[in-house]
NUKE-291429 format. One record per residue: residue number from 1; x, y negated, z negated of N, C-alpha, C, O in turn. Coordinates in nm, 3 decimals, always signed. Atoms other than C-alpha are relative to their C-alpha. Layout:
! residues N
{NUM; {X; Y; Z}; {X; Y; Z}; {X; Y; Z}; {X; Y; Z}}
...
END
This chain:
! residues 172
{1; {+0.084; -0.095; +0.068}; {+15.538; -7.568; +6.981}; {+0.087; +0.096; -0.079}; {+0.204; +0.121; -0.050}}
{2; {-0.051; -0.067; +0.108}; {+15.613; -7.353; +6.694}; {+0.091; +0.143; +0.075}; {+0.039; +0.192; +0.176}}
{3; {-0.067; -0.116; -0.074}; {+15.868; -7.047; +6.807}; {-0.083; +0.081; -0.054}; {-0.129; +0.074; -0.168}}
{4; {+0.037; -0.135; +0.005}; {+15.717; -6.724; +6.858}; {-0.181; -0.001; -0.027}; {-0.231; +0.098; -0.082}}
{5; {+0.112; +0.066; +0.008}; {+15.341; -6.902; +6.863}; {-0.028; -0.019; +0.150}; {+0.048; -0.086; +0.220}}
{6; {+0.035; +0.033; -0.150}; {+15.172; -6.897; +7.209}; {-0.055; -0.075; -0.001}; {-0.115; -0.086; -0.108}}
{7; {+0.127; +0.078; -0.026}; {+14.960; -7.170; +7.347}; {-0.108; +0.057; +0.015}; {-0.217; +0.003; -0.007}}
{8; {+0.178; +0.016; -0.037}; {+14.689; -7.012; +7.437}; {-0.028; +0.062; -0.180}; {-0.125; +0.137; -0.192}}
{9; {+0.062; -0.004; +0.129}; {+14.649; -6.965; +7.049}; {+0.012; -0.161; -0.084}; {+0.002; -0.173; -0.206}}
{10; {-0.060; +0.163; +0.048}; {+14.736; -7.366; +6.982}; {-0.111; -0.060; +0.027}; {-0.131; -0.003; +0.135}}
{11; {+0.023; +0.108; +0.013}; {+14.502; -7.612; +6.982}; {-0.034; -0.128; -0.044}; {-0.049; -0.138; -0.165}}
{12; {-0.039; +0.146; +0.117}; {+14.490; -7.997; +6.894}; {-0.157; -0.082; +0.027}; {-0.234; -0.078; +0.123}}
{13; {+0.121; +0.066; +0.088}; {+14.208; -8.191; +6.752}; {+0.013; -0.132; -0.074}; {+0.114; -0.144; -0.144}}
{14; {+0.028; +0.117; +0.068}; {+14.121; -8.527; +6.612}; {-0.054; -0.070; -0.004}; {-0.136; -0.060; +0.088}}
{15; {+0.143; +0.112; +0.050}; {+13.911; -8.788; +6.506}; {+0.040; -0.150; +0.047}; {+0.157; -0.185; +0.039}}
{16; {-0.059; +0.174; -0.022}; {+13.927; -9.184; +6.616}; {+0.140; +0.008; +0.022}; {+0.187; +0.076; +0.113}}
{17; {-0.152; +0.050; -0.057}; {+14.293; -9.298; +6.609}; {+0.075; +0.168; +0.038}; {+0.170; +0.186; +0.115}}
{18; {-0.035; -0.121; +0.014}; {+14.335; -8.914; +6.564}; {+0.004; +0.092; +0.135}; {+0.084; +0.167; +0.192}}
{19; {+0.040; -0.067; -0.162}; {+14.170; -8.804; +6.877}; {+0.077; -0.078; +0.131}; {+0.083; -0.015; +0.236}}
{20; {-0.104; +0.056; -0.047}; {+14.406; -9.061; +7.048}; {+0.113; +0.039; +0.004}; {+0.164; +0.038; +0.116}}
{21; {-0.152; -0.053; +0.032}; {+14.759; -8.918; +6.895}; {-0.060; +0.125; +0.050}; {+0.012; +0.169; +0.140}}
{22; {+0.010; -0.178; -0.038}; {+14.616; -8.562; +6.967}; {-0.001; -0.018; +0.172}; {+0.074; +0.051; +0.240}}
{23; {-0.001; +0.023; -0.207}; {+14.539; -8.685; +7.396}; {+0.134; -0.043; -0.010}; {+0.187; +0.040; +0.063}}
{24; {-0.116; +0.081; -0.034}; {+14.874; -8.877; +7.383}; {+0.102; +0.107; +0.000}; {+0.188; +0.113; +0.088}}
{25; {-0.093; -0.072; +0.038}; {+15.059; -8.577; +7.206}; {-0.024; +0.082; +0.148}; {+0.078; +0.122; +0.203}}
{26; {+0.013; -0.113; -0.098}; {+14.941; -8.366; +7.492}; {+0.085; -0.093; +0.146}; {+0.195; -0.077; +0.197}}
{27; {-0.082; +0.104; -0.125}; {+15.043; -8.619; +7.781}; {+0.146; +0.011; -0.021}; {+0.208; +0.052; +0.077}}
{28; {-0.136; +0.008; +0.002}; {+15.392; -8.641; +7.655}; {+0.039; +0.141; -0.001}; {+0.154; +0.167; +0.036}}
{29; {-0.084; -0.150; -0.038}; {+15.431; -8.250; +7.653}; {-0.027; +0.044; +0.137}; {+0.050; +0.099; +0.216}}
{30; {-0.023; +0.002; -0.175}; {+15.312; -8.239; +7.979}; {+0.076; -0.070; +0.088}; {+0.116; -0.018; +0.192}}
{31; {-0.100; +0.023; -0.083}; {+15.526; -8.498; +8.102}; {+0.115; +0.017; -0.036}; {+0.201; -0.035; +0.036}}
{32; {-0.126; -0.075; -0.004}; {+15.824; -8.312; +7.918}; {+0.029; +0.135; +0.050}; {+0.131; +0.204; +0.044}}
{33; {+0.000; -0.197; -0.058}; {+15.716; -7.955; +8.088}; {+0.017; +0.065; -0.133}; {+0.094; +0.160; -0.133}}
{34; {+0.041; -0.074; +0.106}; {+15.643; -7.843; +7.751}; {-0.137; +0.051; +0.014}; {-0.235; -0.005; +0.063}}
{35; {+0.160; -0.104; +0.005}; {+15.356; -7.578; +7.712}; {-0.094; -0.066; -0.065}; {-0.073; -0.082; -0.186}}
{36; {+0.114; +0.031; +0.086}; {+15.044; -7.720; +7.610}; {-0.078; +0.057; -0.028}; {-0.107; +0.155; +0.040}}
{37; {+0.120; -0.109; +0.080}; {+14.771; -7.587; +7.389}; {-0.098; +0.036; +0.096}; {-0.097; -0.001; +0.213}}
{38; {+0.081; -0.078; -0.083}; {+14.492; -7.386; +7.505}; {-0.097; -0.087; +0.027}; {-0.147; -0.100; +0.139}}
{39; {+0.125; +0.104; -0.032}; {+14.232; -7.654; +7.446}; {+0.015; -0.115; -0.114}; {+0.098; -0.115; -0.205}}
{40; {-0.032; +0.085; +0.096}; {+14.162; -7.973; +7.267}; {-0.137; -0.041; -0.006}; {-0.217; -0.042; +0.087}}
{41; {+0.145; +0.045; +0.040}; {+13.859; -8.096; +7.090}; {+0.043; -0.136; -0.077}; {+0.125; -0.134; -0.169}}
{42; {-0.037; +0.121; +0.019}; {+13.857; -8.504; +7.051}; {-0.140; -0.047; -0.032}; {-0.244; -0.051; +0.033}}
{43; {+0.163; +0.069; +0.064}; {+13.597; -8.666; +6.795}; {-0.014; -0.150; +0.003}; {+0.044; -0.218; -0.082}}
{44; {+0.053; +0.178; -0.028}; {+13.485; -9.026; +6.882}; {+0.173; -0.080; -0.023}; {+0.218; -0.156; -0.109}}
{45; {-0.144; +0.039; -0.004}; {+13.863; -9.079; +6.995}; {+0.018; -0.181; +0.039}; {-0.065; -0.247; +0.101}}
{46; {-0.054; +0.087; -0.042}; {+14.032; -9.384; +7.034}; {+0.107; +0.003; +0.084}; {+0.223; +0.037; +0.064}}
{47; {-0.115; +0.005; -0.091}; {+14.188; -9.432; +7.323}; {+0.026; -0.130; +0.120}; {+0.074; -0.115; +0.233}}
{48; {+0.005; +0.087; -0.091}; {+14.163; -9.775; +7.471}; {+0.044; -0.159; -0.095}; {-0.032; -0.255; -0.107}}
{49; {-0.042; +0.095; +0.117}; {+14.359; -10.022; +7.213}; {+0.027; -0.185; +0.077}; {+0.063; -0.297; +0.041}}
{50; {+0.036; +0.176; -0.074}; {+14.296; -10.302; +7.502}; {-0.093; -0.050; -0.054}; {-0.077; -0.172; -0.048}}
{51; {+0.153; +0.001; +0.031}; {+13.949; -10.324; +7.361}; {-0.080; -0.033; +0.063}; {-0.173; -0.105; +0.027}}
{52; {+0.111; +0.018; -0.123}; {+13.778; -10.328; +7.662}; {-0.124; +0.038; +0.030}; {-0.201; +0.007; +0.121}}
{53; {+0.153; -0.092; +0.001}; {+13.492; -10.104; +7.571}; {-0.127; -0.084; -0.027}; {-0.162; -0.143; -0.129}}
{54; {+0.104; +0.071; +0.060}; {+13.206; -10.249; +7.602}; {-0.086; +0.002; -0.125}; {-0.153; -0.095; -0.160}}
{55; {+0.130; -0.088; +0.063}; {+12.996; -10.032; +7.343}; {+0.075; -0.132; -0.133}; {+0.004; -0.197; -0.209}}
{56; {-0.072; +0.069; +0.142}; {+13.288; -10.241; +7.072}; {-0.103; -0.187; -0.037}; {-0.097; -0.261; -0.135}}
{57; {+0.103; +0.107; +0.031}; {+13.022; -10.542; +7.103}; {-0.172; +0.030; -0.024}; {-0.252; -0.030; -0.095}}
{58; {+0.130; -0.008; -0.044}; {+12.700; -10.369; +7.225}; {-0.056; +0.101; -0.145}; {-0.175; +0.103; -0.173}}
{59; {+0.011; -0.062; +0.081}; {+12.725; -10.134; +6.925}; {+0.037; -0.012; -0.136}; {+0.041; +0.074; -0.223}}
{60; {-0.073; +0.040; +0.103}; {+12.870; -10.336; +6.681}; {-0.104; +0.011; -0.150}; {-0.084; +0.072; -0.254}}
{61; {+0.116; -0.039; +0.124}; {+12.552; -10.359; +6.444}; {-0.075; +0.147; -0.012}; {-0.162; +0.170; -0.097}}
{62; {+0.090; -0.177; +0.012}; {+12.426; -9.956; +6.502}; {+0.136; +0.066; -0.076}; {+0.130; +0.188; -0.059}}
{63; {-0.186; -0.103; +0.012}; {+12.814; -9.807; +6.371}; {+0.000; -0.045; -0.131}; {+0.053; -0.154; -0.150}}
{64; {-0.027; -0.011; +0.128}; {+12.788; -9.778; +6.008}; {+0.134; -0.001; -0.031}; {+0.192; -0.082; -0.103}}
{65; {-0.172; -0.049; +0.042}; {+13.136; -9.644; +5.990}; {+0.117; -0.097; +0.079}; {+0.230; -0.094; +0.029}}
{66; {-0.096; +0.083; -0.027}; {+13.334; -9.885; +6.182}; {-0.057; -0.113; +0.080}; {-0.148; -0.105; +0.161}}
{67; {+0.059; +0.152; -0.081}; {+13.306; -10.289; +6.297}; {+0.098; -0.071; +0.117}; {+0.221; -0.065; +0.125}}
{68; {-0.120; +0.067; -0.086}; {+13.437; -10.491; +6.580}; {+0.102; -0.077; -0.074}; {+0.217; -0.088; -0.029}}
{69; {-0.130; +0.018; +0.060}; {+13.628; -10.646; +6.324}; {+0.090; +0.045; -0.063}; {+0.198; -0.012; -0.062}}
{70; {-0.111; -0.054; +0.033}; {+13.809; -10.427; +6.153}; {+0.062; +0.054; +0.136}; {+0.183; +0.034; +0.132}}
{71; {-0.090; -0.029; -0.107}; {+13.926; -10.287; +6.506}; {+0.111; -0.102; -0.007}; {+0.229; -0.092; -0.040}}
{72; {-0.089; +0.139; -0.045}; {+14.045; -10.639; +6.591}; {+0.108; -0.003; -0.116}; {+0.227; -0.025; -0.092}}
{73; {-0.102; +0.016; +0.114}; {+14.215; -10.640; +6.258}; {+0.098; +0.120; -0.015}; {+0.202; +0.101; -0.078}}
{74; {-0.087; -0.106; +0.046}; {+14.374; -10.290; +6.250}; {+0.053; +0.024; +0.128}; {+0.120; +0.127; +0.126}}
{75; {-0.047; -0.058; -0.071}; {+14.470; -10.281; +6.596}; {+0.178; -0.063; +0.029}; {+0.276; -0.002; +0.073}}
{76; {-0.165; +0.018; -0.002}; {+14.800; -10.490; +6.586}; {+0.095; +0.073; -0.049}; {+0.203; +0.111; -0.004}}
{77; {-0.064; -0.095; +0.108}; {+14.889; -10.302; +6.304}; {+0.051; +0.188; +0.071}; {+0.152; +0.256; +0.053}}
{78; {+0.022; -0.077; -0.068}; {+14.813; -10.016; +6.509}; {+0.144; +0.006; +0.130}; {+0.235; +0.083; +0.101}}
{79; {-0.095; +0.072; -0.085}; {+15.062; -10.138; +6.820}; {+0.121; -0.022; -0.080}; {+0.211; +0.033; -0.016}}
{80; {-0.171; +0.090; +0.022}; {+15.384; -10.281; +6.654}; {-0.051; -0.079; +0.125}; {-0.156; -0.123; +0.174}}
{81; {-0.024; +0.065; -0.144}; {+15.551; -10.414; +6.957}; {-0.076; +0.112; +0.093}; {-0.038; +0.065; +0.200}}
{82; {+0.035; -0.078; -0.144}; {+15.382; -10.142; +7.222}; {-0.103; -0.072; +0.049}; {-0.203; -0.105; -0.015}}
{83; {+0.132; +0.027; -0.050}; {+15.173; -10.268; +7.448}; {-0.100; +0.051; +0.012}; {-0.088; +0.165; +0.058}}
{84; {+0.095; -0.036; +0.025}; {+14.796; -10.235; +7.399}; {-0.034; +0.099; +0.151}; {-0.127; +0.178; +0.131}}
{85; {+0.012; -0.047; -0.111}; {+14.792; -10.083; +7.760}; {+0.127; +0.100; +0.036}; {+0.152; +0.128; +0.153}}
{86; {-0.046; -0.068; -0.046}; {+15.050; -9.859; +7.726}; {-0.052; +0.152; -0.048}; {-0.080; +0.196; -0.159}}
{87; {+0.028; -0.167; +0.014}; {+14.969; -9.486; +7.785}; {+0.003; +0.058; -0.110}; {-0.102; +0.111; -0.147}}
{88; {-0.028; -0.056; +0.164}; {+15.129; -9.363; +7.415}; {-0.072; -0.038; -0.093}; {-0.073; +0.031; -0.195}}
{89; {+0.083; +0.033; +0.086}; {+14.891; -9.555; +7.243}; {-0.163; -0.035; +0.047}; {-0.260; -0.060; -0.024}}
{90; {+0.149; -0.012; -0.057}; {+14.591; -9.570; +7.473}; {+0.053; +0.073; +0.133}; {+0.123; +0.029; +0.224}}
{91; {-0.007; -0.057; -0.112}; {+14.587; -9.294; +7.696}; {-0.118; -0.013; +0.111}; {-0.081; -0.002; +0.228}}
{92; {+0.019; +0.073; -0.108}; {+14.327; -9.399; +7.894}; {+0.027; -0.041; +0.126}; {-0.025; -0.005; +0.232}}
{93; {-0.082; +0.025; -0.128}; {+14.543; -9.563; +8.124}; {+0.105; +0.104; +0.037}; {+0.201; +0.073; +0.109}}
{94; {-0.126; -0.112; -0.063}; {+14.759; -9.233; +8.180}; {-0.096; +0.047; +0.126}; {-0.216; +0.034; +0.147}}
{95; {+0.034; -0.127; -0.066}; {+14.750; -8.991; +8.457}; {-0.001; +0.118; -0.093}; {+0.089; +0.179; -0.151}}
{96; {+0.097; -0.102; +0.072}; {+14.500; -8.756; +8.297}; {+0.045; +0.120; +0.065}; {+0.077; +0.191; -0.031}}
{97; {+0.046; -0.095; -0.091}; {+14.523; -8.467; +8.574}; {+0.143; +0.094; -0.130}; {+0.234; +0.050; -0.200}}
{98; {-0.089; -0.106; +0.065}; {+14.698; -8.120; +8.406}; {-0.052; +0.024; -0.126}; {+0.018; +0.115; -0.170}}
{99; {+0.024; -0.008; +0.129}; {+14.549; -8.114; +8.076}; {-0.079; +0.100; -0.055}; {-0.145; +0.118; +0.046}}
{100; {+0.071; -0.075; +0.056}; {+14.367; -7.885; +7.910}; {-0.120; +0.034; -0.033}; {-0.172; -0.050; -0.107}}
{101; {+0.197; +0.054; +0.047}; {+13.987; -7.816; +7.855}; {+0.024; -0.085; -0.114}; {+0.100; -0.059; -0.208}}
{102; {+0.050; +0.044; +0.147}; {+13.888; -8.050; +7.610}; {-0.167; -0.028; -0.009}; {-0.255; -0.029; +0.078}}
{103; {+0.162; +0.066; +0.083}; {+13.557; -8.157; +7.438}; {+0.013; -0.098; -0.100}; {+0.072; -0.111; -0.207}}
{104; {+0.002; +0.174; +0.072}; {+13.494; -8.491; +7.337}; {-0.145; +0.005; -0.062}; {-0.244; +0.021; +0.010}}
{105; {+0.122; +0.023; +0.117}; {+13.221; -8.519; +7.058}; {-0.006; -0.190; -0.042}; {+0.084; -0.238; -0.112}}
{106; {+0.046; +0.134; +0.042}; {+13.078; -8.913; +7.017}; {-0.138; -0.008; -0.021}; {-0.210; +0.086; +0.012}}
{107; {+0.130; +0.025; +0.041}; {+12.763; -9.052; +6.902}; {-0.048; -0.162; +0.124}; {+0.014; -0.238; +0.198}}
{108; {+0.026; +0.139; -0.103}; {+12.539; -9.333; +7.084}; {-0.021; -0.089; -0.042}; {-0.070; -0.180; +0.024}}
{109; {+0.037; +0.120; +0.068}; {+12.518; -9.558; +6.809}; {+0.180; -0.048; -0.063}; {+0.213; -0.109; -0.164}}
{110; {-0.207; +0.025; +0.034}; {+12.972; -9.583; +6.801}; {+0.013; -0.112; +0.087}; {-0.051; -0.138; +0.189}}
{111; {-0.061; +0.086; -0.084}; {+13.150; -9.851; +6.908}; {+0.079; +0.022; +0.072}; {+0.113; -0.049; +0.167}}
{112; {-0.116; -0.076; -0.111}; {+13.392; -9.644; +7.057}; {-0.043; +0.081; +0.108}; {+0.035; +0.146; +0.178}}
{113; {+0.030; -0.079; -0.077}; {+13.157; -9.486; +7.260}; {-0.021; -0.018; +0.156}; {-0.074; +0.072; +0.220}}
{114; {-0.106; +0.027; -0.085}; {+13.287; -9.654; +7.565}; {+0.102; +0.070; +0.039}; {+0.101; +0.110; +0.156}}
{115; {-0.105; -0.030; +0.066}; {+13.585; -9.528; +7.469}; {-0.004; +0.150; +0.102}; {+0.049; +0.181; +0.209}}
{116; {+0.060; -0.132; -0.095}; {+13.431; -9.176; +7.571}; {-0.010; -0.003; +0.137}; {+0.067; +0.044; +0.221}}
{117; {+0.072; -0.002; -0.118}; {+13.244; -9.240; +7.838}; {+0.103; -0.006; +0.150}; {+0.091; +0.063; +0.252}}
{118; {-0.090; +0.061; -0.110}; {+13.550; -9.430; +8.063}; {+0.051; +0.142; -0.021}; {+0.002; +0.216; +0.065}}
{119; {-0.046; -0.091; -0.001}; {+13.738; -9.123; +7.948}; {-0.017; +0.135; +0.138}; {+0.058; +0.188; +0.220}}
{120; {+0.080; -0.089; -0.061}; {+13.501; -8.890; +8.109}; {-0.020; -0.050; +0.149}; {+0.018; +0.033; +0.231}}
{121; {-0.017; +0.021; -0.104}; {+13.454; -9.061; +8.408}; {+0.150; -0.015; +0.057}; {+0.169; -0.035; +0.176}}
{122; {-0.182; +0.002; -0.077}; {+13.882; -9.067; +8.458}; {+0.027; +0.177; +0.004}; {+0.087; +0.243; +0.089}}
{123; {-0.060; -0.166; -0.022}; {+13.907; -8.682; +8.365}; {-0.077; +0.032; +0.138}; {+0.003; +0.089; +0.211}}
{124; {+0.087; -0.035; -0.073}; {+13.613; -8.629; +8.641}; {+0.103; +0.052; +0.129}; {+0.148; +0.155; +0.179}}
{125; {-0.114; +0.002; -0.120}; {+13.834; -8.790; +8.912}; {+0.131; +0.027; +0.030}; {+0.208; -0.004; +0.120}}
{126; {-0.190; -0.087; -0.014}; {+14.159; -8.610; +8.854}; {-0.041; +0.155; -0.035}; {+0.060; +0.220; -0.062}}
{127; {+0.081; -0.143; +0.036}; {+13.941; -8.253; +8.777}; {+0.087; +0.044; -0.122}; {+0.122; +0.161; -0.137}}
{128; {-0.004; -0.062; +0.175}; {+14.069; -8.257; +8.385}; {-0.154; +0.060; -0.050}; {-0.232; -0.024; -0.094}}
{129; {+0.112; -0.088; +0.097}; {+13.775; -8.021; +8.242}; {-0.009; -0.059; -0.150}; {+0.019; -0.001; -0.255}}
{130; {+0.079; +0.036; +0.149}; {+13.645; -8.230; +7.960}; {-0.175; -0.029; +0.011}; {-0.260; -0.083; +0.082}}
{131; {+0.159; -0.042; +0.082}; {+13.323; -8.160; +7.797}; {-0.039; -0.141; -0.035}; {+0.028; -0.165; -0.135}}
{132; {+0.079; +0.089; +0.103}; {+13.147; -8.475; +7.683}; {-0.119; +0.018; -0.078}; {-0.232; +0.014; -0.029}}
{133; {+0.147; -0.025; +0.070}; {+12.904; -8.413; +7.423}; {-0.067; -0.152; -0.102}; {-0.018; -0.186; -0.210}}
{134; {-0.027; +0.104; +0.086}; {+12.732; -8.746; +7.313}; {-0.116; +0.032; -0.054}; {-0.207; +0.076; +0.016}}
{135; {+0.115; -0.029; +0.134}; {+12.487; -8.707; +6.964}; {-0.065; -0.123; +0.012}; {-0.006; -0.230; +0.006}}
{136; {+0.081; +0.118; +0.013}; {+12.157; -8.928; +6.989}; {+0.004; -0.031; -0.147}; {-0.021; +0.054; -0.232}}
{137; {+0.001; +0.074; +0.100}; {+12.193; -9.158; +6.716}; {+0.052; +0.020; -0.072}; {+0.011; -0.009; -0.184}}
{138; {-0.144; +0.016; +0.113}; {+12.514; -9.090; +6.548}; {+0.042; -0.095; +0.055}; {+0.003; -0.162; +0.151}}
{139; {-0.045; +0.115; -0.008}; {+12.755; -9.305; +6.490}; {+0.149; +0.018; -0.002}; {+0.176; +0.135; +0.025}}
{140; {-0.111; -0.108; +0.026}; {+13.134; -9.261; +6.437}; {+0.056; +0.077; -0.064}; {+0.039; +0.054; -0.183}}
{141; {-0.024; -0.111; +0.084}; {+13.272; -8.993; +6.308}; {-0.087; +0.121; -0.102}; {-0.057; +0.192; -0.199}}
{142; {+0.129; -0.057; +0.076}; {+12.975; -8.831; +6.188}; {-0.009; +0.121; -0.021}; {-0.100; +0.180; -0.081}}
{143; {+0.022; -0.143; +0.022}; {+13.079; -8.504; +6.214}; {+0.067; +0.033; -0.137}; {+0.072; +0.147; -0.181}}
{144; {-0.068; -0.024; +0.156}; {+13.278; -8.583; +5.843}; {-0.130; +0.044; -0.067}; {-0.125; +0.132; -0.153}}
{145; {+0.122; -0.086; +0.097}; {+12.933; -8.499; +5.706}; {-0.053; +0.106; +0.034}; {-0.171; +0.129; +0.063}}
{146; {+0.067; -0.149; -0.022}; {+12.934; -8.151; +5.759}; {+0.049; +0.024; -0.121}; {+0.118; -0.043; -0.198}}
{147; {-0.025; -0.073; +0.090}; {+12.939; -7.887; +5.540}; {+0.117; -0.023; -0.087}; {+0.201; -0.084; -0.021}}
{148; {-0.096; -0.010; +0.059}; {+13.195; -7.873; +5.261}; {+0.088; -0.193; +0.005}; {+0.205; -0.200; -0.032}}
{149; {-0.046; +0.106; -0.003}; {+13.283; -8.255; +5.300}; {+0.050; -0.093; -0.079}; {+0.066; -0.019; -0.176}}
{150; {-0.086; +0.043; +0.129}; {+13.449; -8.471; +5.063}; {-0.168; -0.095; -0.067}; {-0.222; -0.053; -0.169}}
{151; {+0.087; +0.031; +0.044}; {+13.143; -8.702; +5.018}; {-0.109; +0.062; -0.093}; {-0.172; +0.014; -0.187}}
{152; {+0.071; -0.067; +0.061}; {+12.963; -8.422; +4.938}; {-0.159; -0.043; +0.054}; {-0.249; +0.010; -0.011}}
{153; {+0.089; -0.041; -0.076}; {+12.669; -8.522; +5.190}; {-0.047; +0.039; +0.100}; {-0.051; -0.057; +0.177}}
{154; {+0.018; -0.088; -0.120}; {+12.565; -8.309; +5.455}; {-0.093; -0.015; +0.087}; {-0.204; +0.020; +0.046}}
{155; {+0.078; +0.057; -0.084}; {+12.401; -8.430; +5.760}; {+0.021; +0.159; +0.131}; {+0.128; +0.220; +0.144}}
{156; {+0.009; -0.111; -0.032}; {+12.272; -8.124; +6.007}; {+0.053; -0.044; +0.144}; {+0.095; +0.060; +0.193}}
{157; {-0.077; +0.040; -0.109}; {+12.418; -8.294; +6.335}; {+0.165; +0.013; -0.026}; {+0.228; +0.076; +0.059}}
{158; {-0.130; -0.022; +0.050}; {+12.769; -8.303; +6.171}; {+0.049; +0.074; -0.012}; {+0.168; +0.066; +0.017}}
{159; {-0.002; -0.162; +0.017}; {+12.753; -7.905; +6.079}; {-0.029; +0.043; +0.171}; {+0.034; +0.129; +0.232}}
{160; {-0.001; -0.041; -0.124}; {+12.624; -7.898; +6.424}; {+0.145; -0.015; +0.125}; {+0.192; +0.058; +0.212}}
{161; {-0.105; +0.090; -0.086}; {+12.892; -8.086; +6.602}; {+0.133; +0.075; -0.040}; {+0.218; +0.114; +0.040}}
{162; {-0.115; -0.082; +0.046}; {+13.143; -7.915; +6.386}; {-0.005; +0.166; +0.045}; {+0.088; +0.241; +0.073}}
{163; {+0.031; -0.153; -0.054}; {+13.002; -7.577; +6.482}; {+0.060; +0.028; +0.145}; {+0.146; +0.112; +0.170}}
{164; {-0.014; +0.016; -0.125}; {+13.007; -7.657; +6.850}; {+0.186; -0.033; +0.044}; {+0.242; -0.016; +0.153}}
{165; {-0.125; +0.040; -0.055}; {+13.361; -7.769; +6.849}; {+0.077; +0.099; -0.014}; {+0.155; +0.123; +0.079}}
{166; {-0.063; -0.105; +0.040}; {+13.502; -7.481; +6.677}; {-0.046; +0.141; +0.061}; {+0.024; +0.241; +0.047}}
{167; {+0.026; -0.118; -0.119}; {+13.336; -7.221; +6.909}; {+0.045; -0.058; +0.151}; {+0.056; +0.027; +0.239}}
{168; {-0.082; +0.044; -0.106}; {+13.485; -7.437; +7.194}; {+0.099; +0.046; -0.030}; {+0.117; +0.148; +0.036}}
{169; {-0.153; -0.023; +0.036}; {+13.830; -7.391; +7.049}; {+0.010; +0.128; +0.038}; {+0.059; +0.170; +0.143}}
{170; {+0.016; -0.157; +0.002}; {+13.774; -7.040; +6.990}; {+0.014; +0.110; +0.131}; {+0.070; +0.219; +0.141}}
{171; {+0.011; -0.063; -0.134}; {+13.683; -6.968; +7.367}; {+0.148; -0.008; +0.066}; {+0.182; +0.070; +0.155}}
{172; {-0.161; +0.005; -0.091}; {+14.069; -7.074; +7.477}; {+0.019; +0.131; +0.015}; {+0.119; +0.173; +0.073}}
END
């Protein structure tokens, strides 16, 4: 962390592969005894590059924004050589316990929303404090259509979701 920057004013955030590197980044400063941020807010993360989630079949036709095949196709790419089961690239399989509040934002129409769910049931049983918040009938990433968005269309779950995450943060 930045010198002369406290944690409890730090925290990390991200989206799909994003919300993955942001859980992973935190795991590795915890297992270097580095200070971690105050909190972390993770949007329809990826964190299981085994592809074991079920939702990656059951949800494959509701997920506008991403298909079981492009996974399959971007996840080697994704990997190099690491194995799909190792911790740095799917945390998942880490020891979760020590971490930080977070809030996990997914929808019920994602393919990754598996992804979530296992999450949430592993922070439970090691008492990591994550929030799951899942949106009826989004899909992934849905909170890019909030306000001010590059598309330029604005969906009121997305502004919501974005609202909600950023008054989480806030509370660290």
């Amino acid at each position: 962390l930045k010198k002369g920057v406290s944690p409890e004013h730090i925290s990390l955030m991200g989206d799909s592969a994003g919300g993955g590197m942001a859980l992973a980044l935190a795991l590795r400063l915890r297992d270097r005894g580095e200070p971690l941020p105050a909190r972390m807010a993770l949007i329809s993360p990826w964190v299981d590059l085994t592809l074991q989630g079920e939702s990656l079949q059951s949800k494959n036709d509701l997920d506008p924004m991403l298909s079981q095949a492009w996974i399959y196709a971007k996840t080697p790419l994704y990997l190099g050589k690491t194995a799909a089961d190792d911790p740095g690239v799917s945390p998942l399989f880490a020891d979760l316990a020590g971490l930080p509040k977070t809030l996990v934002q997914v929808g019920t129409n994602e393919i990754l929303l598996s992804d979530s769910e296992r999450l949430k049931v592993r922070a439970d049983a090691c008492g990591w404090a994550l929030q799951l918040t899942v949106w009826d009938g989004m899909w992934h990433d849905f909170q890019m259509s909030s306000e001010g968005c590059a598309s330029g269309h604005t969906l009121a779950e997305g502004v919501h979701a974005m609202a909600r995450a950023g008054e989480f943060l806030k509370a660290g």
